[in-house]
C-alpha positions in Angstrom: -35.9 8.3 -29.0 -34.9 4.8 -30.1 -34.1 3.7 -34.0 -32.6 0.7 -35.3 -28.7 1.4 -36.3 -29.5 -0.5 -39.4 -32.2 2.2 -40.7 -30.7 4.1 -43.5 -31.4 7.6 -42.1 -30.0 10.9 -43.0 -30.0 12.4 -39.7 -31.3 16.2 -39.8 -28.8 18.9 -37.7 -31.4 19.1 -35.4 -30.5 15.8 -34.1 -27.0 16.6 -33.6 -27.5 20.1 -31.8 -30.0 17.5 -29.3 -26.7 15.0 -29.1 -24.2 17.9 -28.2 -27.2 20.0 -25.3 -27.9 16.1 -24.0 -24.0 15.2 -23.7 -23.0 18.5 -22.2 -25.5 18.5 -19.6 -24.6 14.5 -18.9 -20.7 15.9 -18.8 -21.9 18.6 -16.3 -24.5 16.0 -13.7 -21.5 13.8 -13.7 -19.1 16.3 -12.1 -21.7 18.2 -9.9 -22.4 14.5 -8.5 -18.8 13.3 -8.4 -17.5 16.7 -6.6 -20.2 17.9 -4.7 -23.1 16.1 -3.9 -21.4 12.4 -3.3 -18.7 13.8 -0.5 -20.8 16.3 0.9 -24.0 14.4 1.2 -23.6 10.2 0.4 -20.3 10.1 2.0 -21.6 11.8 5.2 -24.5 9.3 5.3 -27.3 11.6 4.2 -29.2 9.4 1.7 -32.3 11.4 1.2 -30.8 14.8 -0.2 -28.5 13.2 -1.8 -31.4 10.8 -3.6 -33.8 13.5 -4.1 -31.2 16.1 -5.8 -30.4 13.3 -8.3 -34.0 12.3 -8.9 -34.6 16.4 -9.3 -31.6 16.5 -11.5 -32.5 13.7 -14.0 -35.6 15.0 -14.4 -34.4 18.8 -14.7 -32.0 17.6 -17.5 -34.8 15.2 -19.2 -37.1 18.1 -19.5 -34.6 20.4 -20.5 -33.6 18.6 -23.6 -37.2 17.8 -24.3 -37.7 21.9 -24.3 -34.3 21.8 -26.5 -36.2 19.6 -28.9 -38.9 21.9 -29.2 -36.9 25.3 -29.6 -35.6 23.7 -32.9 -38.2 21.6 -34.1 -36.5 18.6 -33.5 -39.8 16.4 -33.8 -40.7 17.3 -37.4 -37.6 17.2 -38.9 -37.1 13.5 -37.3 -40.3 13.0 -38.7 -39.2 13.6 -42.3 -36.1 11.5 -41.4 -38.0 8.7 -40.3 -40.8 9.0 -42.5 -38.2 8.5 -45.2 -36.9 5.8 -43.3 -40.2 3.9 -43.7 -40.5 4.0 -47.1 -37.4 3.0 -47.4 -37.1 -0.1 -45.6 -40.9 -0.3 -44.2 -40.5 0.0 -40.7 -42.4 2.0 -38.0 -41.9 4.9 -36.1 -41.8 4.4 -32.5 -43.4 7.9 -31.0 -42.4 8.2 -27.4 -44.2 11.6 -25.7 -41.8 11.9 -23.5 -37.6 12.1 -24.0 -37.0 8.7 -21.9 -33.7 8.0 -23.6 -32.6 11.6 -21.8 -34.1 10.5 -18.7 -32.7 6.8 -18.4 -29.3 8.0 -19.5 -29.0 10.8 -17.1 -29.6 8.3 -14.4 -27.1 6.1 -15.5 -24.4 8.7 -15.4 -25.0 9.8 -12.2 -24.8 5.9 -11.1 -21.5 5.7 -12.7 -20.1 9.0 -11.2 -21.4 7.9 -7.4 -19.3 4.3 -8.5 -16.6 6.3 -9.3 -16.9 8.6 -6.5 -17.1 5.7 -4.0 -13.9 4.1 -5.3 -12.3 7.2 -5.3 -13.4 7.9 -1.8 -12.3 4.4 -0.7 -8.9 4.1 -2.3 -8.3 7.8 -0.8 -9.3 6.3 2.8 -7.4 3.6 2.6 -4.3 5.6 1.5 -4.9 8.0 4.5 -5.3 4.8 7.0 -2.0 3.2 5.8 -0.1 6.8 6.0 -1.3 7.0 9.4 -0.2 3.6 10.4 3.3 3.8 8.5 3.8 7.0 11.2 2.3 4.7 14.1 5.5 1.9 12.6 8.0 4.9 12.4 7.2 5.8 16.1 7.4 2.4 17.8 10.6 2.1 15.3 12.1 5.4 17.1 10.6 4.1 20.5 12.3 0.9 19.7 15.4 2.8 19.9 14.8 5.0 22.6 14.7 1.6 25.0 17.4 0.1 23.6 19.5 3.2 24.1 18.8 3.7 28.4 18.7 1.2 29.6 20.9 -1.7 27.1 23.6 0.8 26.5 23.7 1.6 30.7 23.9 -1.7 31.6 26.6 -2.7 28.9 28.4 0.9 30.2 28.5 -0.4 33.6 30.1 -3.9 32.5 32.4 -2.2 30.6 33.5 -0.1 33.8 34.2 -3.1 35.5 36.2 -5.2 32.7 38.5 -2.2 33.1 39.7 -3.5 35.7 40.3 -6.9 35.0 41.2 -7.0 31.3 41.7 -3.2 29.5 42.3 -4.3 25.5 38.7 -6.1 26.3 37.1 -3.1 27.9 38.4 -1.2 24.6 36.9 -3.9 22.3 34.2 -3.7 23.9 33.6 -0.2 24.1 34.3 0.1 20.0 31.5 -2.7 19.5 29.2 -0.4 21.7 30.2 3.0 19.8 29.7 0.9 16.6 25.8 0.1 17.6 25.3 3.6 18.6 26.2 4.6 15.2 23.8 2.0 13.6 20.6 2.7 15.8 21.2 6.7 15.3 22.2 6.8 12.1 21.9 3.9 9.4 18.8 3.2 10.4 17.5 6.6 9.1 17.4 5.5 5.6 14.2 3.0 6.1 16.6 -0.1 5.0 19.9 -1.7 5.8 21.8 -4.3 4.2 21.0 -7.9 5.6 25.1 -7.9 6.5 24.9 -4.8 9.0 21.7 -6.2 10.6 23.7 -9.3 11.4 27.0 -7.7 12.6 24.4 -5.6 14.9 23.4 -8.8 16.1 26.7 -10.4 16.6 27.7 -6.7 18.6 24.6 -6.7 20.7 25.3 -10.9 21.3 28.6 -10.5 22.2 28.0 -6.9 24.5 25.1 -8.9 26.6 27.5 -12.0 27.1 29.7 -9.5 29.3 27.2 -10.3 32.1 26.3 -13.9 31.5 27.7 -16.8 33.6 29.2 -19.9 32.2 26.1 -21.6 32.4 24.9 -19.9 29.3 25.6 -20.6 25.8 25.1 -18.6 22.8 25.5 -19.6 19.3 24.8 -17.2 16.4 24.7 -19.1 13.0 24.6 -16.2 10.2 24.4 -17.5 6.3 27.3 -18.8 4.4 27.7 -17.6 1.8 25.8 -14.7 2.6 24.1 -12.3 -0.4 23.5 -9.0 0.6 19.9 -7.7 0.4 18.0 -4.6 1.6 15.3 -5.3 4.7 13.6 -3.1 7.4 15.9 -2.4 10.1 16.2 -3.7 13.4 13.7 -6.6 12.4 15.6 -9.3 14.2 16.3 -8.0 17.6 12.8 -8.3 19.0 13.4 -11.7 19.1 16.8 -12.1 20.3 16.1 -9.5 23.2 13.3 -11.6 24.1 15.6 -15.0 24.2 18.1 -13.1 26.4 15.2 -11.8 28.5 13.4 -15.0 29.3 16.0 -17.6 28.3 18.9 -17.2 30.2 19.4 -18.5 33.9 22.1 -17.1 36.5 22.0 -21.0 38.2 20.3 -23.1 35.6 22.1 -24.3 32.1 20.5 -22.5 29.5 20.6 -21.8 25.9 20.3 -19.3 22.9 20.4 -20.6 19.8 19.7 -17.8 16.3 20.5 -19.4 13.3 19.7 -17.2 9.5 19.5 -18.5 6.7 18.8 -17.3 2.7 17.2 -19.4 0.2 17.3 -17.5 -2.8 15.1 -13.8 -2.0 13.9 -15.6 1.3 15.5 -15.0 5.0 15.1 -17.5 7.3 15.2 -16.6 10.9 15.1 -18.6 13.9 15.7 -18.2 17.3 15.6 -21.4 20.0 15.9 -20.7 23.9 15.3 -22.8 26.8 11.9 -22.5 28.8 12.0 -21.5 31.9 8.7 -22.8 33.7 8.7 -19.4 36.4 9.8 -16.9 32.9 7.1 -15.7 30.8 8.3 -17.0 27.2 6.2 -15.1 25.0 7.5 -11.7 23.4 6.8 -8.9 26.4 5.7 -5.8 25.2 7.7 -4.1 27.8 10.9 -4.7 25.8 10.2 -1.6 23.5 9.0 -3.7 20.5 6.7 -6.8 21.2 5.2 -9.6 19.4 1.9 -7.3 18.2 4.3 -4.4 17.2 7.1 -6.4 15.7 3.9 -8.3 13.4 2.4 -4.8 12.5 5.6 -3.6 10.9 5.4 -6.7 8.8 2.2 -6.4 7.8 2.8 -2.8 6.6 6.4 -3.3 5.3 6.3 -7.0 3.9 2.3 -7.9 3.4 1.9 -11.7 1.7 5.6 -11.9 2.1 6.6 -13.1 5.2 5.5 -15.7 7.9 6.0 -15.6 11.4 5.9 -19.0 14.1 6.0 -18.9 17.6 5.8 -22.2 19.3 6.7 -22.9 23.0 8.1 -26.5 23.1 7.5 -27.5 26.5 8.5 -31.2 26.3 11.3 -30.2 24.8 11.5 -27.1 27.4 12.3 -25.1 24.5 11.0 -21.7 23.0 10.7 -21.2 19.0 10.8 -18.2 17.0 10.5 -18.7 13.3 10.7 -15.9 10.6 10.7 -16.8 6.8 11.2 -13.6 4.9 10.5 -12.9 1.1 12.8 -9.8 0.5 11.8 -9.1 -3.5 
């Protein structure tokens, strides 16, 4: 039933009693949709039952308030009301046989509660997909350190063994830088973010540890911020890149270079690592270090999205190899 909102009608309590069956059954098609037959038939792909129960239920609930209407004469005392209505402001009656308005706003409910439903549904996915890949980050994060701690901490052991016997006070230093990284990988790490100073003085530990077997013919230079502002950040974020310079930078008979250099510009972190090319090295991040390029760009995508930009250039004029990290920490 339609009317004009401007009509001066005194509505009978019939029409109320229609309003109150008409929203209680719209109330009740909204929830049967939203918790039953969206997830178990739309959201499994099964478009025909899920069509034909609404269809079946729009018109179950348009010809249930149209029996409602009849129970309590609804017709003749809307009749009176309208009637009066005519004389009063000499309009019309429009007579529609069938409750439409019932029908029409049944199906509009259910459209909204499928929209809802599918939002729901979506948001919920998503959530589940980016649980499942912060576990996927928090493994290659623990694998991470499960390579570093074989087969860095062996090698640096073994150099230590042998510095005994040329210089003991730098065996000991060295052996308290290695005890001090231990303590970082197993156990400040745990807390899903370091300070931006204890990421660097791993750095400058790892640096100074894998310079025990280096030859003169290799420099390293390890440029951290001055003055530098302390800020929370993932762990363990730079040493992909600085593993990778000592992997395929360095040269046992050929000059070579390592150059790291951070910087902070107000909430940003610059990063960038420089190392020279090698034409018979691979110079791209190797995913057989425990953490490659792929991995390392995953983690950022989940732990920094829109906030960070990574560069990896191979300068071969130059013979040099780029790594460039701009970080947005806020």
């Amino acid at each position: 039933m339609w009317q004009p909102l401007s009509w001066q009608i005194v509505f009978p309590v019939s029409f109320w009693v229609k309003q109150v069956v008409l929203l209680s059954l719209l109330v009740l098609v909204f929830y049967l949709n939203y918790y039953i037959w969206f997830p178990r038939y739309l959201a499994k792909n099964r478009y025909y039952q899920f069509i034909i129960l609404n269809v079946i239920c729009g018109l179950a609930l348009a010809f249930t308030v149209e029996q409602v209407k009849i129970q309590i004469n609804h017709s003749e005392q809307m009749d009176r009301a309208f009637k009066l209505a005519r004389e009063t402001n000499g309009e019309k009656k429009r007579h529609d046989k069938l409750d439409n308005f019932a029908l029409l706003t049944a199906l509009m409910i259910i459209g909204l509660s499928t929209s809802v439903a599918a939002v729901r549904g979506a948001q919920m996915d998503k959530q589940y997909r980016q649980n499942l890949e912060r576990e996927k980050i928090n493994s290659e994060l623990s694998f991470l350190k499960a390579q570093i701690n074989p087969h860095f901490f062996f090698n640096t052991l073994n150099n230590i063994y042998a510095l005994t016997v040329i210089d003991v006070e730098a065996a000991r230093e060295a052996l308290h830088k290695l005890s001090r990284m231990m303590r970082y990988v197993l156990y400040e790490t745990q807390h899903g973010t370091v300070l931006l100073s204890q990421e660097i003085a791993f750095a400058q530990d790892y640096i100074q540890l894998m310079q025990l077997r280096l030859t003169d013919k290799v420099t390293v230079h390890l440029d951290p911020p001055s003055p530098l502002h302390d800020v929370s950040i993932a762990p363990m974020l730079f040493l992909p890149f600085i593993e990778n310079a000592f992997k395929h930078g360095v040269s046992a008979v050929q000059p070579s270079r390592i150059d790291i250099q951070i910087r902070q510009n107000g909430q940003k972190i610059h990063v960038e690592v420089k190392n020279t090319l090698f034409s018979d090295k691979r110079a791209v991040l190797d995913e057989s270090n425990g953490i490659g390029l792929a991995n390392t760009q995953r983690r950022l995508d989940l732990l920094y999205p829109g906030k960070y930009q990574l560069e990896v250039n191979e300068n071969k004029a130059e013979k040099e190899f780029e790594v460039h990290l701009e970080l947005e920490t806020a």
